[in-house]
mmCIF file of the N, C-alpha and C atoms, coordinates in Angstrom:
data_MODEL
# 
_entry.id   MODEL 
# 
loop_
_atom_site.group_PDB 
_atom_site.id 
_atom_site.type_symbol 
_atom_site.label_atom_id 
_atom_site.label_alt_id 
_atom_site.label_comp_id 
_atom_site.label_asym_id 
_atom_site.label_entity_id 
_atom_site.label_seq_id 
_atom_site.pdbx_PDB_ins_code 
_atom_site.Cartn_x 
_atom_site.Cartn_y 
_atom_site.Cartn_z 
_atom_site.occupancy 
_atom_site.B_iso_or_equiv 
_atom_site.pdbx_formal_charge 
_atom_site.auth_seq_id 
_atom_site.auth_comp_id 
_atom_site.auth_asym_id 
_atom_site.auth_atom_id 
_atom_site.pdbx_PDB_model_num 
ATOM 1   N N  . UNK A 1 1  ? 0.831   -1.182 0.000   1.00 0.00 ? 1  UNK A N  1 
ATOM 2   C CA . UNK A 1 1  ? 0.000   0.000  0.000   1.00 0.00 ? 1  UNK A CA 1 
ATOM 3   C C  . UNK A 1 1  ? 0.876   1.245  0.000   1.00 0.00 ? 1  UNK A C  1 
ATOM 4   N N  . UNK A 1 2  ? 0.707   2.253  -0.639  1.00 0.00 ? 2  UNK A N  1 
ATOM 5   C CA . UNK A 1 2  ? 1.089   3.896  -0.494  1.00 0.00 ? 2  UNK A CA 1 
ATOM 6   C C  . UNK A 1 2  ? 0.793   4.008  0.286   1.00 0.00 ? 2  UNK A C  1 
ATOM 7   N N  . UNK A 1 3  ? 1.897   5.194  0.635   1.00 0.00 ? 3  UNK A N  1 
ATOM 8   C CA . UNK A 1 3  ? 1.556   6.118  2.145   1.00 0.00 ? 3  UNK A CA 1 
ATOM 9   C C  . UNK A 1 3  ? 1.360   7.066  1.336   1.00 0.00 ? 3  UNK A C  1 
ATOM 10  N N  . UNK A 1 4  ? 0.985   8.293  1.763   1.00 0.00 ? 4  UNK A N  1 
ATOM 11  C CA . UNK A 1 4  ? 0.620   9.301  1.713   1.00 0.00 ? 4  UNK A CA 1 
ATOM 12  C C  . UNK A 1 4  ? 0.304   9.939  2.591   1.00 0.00 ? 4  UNK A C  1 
ATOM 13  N N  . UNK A 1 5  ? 1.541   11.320 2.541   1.00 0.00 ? 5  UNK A N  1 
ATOM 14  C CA . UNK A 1 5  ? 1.858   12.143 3.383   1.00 0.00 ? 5  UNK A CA 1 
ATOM 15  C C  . UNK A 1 5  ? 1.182   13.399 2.956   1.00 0.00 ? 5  UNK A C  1 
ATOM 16  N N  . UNK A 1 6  ? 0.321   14.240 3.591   1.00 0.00 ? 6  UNK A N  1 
ATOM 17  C CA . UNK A 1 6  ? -0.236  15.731 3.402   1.00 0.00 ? 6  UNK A CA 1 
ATOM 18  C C  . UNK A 1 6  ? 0.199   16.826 4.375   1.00 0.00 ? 6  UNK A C  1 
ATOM 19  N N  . UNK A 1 7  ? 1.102   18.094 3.461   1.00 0.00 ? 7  UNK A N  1 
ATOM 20  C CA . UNK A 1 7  ? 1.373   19.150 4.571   1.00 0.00 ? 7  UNK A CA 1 
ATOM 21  C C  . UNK A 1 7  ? 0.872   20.113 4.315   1.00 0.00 ? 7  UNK A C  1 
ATOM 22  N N  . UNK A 1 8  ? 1.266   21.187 5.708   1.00 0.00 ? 8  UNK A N  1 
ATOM 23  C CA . UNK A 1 8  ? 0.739   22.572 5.477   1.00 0.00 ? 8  UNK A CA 1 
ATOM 24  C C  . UNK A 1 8  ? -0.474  22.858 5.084   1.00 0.00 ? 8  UNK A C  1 
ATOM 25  N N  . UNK A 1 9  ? -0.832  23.627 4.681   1.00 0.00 ? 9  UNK A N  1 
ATOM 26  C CA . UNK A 1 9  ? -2.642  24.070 4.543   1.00 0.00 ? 9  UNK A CA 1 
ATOM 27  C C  . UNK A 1 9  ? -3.519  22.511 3.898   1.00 0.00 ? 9  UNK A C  1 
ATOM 28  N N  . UNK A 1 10 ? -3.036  21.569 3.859   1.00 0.00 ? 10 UNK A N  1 
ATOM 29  C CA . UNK A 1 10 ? -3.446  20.570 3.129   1.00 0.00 ? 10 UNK A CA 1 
ATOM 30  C C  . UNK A 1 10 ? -4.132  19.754 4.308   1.00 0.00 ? 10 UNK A C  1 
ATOM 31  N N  . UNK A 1 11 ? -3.481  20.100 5.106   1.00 0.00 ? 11 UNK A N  1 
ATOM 32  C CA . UNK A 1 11 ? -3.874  18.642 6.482   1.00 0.00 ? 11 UNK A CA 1 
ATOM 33  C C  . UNK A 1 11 ? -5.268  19.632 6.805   1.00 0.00 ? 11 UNK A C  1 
ATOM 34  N N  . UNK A 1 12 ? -5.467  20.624 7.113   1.00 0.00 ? 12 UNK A N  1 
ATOM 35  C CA . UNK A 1 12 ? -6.637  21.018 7.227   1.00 0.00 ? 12 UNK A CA 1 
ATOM 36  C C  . UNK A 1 12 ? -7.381  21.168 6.037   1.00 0.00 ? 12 UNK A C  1 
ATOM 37  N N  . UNK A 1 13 ? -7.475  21.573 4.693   1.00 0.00 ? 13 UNK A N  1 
ATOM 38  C CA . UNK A 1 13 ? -8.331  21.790 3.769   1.00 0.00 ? 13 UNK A CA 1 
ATOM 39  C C  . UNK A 1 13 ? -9.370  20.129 3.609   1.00 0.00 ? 13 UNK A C  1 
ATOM 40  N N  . UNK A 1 14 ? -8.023  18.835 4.038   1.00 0.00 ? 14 UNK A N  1 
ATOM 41  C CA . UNK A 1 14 ? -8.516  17.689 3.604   1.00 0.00 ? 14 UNK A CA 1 
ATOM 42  C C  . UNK A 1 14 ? -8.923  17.055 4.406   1.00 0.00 ? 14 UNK A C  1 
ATOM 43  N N  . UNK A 1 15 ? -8.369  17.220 5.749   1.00 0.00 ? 15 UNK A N  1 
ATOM 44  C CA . UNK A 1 15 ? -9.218  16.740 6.858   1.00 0.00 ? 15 UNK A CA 1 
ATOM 45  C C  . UNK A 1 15 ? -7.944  15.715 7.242   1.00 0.00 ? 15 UNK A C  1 
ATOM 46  N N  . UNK A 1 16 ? -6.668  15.213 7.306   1.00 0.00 ? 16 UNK A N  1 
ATOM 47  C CA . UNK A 1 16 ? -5.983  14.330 7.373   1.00 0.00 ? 16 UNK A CA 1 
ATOM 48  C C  . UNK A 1 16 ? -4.576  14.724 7.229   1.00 0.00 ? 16 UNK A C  1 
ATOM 49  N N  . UNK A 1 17 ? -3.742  14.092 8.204   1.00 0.00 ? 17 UNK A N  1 
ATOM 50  C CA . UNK A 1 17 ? -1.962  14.564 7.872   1.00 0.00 ? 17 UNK A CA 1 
ATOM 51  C C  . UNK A 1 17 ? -1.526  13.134 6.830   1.00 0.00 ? 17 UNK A C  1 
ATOM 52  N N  . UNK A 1 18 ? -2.491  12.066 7.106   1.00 0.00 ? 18 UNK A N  1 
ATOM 53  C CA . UNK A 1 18 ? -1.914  11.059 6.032   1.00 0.00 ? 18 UNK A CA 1 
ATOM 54  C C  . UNK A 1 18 ? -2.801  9.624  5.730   1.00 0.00 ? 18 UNK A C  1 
ATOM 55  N N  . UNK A 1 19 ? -2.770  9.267  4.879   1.00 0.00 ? 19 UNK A N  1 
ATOM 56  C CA . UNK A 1 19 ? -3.511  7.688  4.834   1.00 0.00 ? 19 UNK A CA 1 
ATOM 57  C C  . UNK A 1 19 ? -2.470  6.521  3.916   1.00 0.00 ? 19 UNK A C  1 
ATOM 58  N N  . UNK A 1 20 ? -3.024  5.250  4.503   1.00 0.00 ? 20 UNK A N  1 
ATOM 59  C CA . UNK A 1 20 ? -2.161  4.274  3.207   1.00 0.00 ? 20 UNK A CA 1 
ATOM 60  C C  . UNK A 1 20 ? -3.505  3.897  2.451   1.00 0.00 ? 20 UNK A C  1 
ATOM 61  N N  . UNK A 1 21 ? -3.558  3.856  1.190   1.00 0.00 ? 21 UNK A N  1 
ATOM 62  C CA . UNK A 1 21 ? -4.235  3.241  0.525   1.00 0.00 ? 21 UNK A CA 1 
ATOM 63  C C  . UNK A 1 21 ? -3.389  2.510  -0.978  1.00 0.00 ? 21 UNK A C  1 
ATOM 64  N N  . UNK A 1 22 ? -4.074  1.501  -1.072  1.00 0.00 ? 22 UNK A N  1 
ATOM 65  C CA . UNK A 1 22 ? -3.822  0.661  -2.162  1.00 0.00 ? 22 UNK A CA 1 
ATOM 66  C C  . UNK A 1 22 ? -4.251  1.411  -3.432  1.00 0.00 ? 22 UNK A C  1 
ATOM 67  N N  . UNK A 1 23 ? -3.529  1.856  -4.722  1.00 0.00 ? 23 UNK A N  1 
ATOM 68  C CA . UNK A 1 23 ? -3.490  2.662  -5.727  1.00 0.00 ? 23 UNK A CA 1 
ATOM 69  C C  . UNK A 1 23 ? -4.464  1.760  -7.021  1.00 0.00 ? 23 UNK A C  1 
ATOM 70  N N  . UNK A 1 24 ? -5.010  2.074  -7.356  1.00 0.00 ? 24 UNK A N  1 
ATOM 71  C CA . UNK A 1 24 ? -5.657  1.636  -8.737  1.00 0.00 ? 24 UNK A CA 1 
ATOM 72  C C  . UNK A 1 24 ? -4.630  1.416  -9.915  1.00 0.00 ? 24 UNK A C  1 
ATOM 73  N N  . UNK A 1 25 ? -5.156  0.627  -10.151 1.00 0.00 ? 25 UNK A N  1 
ATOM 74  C CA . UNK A 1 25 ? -3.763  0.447  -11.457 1.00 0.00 ? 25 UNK A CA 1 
ATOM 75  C C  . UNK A 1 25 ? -3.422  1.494  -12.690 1.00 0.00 ? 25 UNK A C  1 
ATOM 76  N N  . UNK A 1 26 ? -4.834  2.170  -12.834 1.00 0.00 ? 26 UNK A N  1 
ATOM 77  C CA . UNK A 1 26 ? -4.839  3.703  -14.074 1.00 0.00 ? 26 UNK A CA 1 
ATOM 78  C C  . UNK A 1 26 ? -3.993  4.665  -13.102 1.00 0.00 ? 26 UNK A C  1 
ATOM 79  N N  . UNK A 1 27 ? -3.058  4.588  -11.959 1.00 0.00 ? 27 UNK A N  1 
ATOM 80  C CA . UNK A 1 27 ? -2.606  5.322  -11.454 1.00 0.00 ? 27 UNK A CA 1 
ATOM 81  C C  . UNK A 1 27 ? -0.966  4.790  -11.615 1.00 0.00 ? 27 UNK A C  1 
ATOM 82  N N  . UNK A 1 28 ? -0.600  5.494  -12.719 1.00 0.00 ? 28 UNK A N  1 
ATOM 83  C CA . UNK A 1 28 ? 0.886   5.116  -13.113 1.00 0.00 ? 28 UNK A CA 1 
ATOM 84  C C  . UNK A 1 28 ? 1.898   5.971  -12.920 1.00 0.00 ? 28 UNK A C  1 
ATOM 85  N N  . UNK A 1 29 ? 1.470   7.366  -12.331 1.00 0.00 ? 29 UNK A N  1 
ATOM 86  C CA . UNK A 1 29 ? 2.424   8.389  -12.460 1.00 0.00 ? 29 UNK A CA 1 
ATOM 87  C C  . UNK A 1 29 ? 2.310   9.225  -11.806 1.00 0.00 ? 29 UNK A C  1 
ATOM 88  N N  . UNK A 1 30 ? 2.858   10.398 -11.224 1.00 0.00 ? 30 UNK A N  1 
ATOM 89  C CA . UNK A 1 30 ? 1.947   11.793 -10.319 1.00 0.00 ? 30 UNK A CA 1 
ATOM 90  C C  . UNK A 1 30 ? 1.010   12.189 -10.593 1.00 0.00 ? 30 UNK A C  1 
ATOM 91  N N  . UNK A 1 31 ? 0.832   12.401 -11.797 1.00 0.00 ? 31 UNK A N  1 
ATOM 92  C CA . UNK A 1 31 ? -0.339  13.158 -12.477 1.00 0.00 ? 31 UNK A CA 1 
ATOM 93  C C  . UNK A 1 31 ? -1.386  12.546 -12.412 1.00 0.00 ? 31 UNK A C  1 
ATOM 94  N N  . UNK A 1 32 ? -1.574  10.749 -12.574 1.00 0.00 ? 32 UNK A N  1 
ATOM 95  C CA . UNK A 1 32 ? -2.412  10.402 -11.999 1.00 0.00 ? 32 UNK A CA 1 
ATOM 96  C C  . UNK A 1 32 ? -3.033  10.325 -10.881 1.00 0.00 ? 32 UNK A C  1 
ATOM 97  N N  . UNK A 1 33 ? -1.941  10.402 -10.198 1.00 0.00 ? 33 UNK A N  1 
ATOM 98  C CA . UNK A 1 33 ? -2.589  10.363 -8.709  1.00 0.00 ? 33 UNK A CA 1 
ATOM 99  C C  . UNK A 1 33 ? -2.998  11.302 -8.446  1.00 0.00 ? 33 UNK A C  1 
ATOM 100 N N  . UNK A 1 34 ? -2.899  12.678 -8.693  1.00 0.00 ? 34 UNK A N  1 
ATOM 101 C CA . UNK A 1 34 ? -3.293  13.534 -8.167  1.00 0.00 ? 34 UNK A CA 1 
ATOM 102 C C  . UNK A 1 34 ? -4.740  14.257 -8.833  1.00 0.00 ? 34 UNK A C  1 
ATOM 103 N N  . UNK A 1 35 ? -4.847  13.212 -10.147 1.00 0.00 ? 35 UNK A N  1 
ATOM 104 C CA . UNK A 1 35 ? -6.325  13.603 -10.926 1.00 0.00 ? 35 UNK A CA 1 
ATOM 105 C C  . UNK A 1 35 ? -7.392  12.225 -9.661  1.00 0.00 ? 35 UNK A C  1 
ATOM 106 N N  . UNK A 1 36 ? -6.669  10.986 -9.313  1.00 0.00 ? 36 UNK A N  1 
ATOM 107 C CA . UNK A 1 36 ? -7.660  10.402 -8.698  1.00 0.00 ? 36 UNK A CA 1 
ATOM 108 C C  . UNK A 1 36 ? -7.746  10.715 -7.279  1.00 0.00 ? 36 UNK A C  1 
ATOM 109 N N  . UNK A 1 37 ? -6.973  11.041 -6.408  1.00 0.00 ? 37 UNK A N  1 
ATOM 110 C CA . UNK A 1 37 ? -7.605  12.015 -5.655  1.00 0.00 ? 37 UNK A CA 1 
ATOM 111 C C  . UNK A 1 37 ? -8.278  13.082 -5.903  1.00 0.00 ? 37 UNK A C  1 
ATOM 112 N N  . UNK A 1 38 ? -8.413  14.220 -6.686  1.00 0.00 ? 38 UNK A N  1 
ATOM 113 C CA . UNK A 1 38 ? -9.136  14.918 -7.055  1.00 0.00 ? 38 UNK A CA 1 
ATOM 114 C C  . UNK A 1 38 ? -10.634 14.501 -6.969  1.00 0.00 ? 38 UNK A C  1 
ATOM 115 N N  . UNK A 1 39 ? -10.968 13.585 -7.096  1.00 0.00 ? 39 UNK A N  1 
ATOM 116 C CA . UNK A 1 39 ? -12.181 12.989 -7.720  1.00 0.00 ? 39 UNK A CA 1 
ATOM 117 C C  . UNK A 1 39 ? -12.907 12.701 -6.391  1.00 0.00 ? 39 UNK A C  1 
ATOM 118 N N  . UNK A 1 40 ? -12.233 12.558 -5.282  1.00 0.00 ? 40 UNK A N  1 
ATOM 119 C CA . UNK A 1 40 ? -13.150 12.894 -3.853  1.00 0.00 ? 40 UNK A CA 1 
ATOM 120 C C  . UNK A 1 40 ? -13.607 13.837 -3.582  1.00 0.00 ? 40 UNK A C  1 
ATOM 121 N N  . UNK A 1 41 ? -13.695 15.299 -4.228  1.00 0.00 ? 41 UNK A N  1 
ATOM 122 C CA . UNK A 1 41 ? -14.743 16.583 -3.873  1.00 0.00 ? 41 UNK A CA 1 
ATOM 123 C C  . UNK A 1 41 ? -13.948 17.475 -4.060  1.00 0.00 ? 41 UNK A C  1 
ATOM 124 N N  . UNK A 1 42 ? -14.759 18.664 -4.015  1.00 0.00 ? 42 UNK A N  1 
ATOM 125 C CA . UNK A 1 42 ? -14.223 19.778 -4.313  1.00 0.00 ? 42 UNK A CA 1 
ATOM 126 C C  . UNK A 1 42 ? -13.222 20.377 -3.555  1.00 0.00 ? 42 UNK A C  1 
ATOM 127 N N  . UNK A 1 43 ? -13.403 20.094 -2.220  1.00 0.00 ? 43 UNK A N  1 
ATOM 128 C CA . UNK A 1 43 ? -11.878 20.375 -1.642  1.00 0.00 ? 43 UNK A CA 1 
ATOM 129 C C  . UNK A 1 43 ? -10.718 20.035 -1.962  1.00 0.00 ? 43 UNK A C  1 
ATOM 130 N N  . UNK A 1 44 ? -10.688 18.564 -2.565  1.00 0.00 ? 44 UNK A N  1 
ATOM 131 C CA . UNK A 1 44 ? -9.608  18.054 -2.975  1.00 0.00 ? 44 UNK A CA 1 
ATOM 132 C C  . UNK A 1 44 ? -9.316  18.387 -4.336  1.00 0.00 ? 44 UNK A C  1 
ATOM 133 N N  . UNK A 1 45 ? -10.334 18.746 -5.197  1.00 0.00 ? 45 UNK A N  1 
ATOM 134 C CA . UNK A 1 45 ? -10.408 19.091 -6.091  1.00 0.00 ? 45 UNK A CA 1 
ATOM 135 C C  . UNK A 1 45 ? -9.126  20.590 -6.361  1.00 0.00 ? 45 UNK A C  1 
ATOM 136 N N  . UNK A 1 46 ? -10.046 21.304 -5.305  1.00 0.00 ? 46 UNK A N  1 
ATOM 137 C CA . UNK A 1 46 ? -8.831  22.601 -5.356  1.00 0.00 ? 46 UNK A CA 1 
ATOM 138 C C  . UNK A 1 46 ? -7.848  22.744 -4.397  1.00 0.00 ? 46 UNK A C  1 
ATOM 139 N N  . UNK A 1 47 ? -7.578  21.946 -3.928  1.00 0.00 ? 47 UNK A N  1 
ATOM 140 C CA . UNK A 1 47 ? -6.392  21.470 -2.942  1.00 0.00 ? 47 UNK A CA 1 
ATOM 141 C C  . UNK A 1 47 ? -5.331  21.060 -3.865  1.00 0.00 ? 47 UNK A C  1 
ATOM 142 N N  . UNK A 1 48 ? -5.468  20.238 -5.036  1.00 0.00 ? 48 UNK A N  1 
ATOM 143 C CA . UNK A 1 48 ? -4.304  19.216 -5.456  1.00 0.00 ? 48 UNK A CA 1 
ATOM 144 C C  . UNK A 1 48 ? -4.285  19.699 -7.122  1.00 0.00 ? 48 UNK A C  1 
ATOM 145 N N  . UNK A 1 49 ? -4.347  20.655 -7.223  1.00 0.00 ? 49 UNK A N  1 
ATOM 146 C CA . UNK A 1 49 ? -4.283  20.850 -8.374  1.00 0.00 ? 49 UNK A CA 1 
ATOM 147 C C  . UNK A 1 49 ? -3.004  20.906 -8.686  1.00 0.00 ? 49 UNK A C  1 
ATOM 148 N N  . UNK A 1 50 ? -2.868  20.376 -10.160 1.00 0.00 ? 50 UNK A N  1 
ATOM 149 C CA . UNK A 1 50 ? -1.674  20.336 -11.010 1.00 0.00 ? 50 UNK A CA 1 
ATOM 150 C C  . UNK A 1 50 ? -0.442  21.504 -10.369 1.00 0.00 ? 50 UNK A C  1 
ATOM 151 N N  . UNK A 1 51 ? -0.960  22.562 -10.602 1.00 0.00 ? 51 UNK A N  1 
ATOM 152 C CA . UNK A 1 51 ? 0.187   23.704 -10.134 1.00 0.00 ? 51 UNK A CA 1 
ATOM 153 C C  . UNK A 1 51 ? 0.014   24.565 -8.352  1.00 0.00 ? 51 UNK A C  1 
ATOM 154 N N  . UNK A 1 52 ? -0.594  23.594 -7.857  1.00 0.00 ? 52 UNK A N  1 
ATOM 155 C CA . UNK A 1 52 ? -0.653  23.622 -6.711  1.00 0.00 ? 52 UNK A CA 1 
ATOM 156 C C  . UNK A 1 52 ? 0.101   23.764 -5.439  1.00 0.00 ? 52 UNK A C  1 
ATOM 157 N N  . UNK A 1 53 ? 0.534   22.223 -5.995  1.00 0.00 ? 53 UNK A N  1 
ATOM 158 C CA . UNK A 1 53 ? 1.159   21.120 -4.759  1.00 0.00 ? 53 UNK A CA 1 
ATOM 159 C C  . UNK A 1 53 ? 2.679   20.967 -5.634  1.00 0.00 ? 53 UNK A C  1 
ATOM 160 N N  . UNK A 1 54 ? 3.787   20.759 -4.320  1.00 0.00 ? 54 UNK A N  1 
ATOM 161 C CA . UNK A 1 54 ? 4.906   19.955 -5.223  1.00 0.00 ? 54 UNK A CA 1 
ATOM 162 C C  . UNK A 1 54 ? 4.771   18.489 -4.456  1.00 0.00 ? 54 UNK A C  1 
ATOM 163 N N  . UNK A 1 55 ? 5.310   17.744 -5.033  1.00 0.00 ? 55 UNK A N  1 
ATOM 164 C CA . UNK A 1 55 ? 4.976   16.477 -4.457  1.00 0.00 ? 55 UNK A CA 1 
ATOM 165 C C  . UNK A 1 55 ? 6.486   15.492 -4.693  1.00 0.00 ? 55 UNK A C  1 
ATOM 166 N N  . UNK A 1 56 ? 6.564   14.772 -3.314  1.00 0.00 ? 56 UNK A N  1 
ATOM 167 C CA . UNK A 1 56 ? 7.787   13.972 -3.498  1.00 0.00 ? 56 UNK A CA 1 
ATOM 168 C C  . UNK A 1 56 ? 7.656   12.395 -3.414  1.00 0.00 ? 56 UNK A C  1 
ATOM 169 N N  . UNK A 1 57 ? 8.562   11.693 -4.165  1.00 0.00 ? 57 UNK A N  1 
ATOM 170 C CA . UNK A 1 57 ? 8.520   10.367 -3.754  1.00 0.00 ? 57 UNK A CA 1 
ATOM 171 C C  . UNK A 1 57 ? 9.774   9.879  -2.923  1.00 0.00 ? 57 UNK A C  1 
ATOM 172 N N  . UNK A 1 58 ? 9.469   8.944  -2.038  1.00 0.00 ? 58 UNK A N  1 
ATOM 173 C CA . UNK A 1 58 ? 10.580  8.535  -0.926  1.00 0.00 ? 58 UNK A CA 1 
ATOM 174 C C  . UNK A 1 58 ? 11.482  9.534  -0.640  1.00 0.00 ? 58 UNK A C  1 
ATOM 175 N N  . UNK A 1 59 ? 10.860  10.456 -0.369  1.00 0.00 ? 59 UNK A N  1 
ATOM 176 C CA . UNK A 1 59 ? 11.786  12.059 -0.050  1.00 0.00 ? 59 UNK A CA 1 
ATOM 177 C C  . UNK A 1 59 ? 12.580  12.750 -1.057  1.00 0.00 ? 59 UNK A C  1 
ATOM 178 N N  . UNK A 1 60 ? 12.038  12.453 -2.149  1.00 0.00 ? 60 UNK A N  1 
ATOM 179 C CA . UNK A 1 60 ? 12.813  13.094 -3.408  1.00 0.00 ? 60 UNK A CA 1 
ATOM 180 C C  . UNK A 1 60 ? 11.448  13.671 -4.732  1.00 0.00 ? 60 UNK A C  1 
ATOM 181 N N  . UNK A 1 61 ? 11.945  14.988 -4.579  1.00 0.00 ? 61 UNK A N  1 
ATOM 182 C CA . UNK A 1 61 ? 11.173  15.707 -5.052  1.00 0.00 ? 61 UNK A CA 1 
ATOM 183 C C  . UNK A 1 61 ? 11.014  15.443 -6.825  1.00 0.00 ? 61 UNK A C  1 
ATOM 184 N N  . UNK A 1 62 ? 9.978   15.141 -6.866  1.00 0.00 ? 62 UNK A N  1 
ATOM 185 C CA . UNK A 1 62 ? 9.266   14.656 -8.444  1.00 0.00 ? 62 UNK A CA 1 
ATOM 186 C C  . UNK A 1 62 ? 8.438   15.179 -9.223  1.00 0.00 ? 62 UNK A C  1 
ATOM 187 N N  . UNK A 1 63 ? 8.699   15.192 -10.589 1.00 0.00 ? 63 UNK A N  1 
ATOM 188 C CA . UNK A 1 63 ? 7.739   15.778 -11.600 1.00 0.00 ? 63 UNK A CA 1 
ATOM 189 C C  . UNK A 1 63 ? 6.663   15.101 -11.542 1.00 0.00 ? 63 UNK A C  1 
ATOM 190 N N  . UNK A 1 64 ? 5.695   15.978 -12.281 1.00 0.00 ? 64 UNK A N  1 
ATOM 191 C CA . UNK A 1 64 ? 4.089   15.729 -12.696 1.00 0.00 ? 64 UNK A CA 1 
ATOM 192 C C  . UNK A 1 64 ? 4.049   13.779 -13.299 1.00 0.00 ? 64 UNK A C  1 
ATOM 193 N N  . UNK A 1 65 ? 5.057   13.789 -14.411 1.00 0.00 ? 65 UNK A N  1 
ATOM 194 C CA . UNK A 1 65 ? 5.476   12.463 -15.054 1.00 0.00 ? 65 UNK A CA 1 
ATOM 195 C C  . UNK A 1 65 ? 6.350   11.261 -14.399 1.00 0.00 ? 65 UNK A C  1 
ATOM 196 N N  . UNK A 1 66 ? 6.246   11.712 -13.064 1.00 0.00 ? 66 UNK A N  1 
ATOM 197 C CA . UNK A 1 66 ? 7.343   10.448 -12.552 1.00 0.00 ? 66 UNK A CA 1 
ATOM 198 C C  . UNK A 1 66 ? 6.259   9.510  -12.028 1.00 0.00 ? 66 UNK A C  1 
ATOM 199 N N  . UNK A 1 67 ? 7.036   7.997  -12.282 1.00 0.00 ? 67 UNK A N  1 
ATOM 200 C CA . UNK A 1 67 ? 6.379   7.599  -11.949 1.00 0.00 ? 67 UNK A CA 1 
ATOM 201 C C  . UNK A 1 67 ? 5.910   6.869  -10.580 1.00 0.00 ? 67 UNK A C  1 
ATOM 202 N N  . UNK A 1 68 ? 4.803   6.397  -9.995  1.00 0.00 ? 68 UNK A N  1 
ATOM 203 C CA . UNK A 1 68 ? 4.369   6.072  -8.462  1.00 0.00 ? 68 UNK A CA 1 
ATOM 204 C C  . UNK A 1 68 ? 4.183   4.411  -8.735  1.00 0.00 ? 68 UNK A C  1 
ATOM 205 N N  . UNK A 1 69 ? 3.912   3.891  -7.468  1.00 0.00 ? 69 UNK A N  1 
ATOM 206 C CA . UNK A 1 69 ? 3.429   2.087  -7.458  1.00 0.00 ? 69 UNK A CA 1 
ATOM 207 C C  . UNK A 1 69 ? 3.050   2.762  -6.073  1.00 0.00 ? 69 UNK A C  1 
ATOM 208 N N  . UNK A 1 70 ? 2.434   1.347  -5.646  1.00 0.00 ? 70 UNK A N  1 
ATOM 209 C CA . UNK A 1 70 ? 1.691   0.968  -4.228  1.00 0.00 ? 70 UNK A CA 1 
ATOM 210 C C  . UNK A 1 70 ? 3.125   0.928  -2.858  1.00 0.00 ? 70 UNK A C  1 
ATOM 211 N N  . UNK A 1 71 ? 4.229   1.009  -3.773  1.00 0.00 ? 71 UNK A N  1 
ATOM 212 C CA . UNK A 1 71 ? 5.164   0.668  -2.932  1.00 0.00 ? 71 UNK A CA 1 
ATOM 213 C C  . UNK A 1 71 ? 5.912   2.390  -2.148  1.00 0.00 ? 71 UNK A C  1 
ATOM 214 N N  . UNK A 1 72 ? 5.827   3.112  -2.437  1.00 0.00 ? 72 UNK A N  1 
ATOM 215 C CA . UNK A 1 72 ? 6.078   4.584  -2.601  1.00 0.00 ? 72 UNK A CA 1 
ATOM 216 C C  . UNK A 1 72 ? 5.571   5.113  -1.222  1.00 0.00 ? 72 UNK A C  1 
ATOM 217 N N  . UNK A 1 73 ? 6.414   5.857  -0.390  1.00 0.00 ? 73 UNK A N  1 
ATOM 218 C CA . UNK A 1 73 ? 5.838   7.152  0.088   1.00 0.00 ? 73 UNK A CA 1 
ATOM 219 C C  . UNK A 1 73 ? 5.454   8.418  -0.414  1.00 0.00 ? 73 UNK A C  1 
ATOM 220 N N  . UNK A 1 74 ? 4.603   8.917  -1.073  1.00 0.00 ? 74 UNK A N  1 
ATOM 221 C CA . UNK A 1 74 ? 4.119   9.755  -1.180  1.00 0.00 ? 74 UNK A CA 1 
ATOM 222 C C  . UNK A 1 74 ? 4.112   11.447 -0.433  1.00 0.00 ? 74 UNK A C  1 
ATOM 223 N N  . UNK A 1 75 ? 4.784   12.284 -0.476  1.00 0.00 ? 75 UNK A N  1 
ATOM 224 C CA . UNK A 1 75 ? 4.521   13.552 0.223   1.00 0.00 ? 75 UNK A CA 1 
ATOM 225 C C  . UNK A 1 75 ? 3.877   14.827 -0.434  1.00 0.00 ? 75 UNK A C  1 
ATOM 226 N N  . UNK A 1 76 ? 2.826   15.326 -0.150  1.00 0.00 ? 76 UNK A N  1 
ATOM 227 C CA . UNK A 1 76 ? 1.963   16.625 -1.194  1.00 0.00 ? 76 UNK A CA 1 
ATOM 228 C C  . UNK A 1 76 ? 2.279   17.583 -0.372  1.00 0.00 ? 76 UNK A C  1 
ATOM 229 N N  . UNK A 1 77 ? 2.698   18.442 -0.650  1.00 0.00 ? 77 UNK A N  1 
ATOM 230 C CA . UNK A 1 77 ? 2.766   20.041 -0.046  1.00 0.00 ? 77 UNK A CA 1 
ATOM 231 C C  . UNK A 1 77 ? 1.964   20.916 -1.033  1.00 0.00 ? 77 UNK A C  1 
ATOM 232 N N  . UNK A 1 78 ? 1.351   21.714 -0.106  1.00 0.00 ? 78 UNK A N  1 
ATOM 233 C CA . UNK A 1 78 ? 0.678   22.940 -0.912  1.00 0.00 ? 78 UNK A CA 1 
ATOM 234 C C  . UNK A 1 78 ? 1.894   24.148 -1.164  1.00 0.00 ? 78 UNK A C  1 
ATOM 235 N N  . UNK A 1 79 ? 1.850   24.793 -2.539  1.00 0.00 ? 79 UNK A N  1 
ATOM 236 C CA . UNK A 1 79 ? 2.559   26.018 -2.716  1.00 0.00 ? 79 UNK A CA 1 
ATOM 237 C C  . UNK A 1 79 ? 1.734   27.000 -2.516  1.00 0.00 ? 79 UNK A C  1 
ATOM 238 N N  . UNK A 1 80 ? 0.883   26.795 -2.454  1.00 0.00 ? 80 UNK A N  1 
ATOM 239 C CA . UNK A 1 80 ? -0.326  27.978 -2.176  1.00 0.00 ? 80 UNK A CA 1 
ATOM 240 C C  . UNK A 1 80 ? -0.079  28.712 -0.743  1.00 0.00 ? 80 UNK A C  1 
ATOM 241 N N  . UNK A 1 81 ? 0.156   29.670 -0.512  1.00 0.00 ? 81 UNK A N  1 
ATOM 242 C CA . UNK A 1 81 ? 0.371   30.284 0.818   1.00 0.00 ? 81 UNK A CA 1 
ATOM 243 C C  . UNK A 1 81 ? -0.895  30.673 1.894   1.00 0.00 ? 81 UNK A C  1 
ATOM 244 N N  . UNK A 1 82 ? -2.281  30.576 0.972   1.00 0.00 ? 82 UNK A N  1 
ATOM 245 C CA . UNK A 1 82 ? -3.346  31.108 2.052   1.00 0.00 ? 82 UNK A CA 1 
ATOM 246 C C  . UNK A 1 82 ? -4.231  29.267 2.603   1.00 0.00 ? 82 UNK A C  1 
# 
């Protein structure tokens, strides 16, 4: 299972500092993941947007195109300052 780590204005917008969940397989890359989270509501919706968040894997900071598995820590930070 992924971990997934949420900081800064994120742990409150989403309600959570982190969850593990098991990834869907159409989830091959950042970009996916962050369109299928999206898809839980509008908070998350405008929480995780593309130019939002930077996001790292196993503590190393990653593009939109890198790719994720079930095996990954996950970290989302908001760039958004409010």
């Amino acid at each position: 299972m992924a971990k997934i780590l949420y900081f800064a204005i994120l742990v409150d917008r989403l309600g959570r500092a982190s969850e593990e969940t098991a990834l869907p397989a159409s989830v091959t890359d950042v970009r996916t993941l962050l369109a299928w989270l999206r898809r839980r509501g509008d908070n998350w919706n405008r929480a995780l947007a593309d130019n939002a968040v930077r996001v790292t894997i196993n503590r190393q900071i990653v593009a939109l195109d890198s790719p994720v598995d079930d095996n990954a820590e996950i970290a989302i930070v908001s760039m958004r300052p409010d």
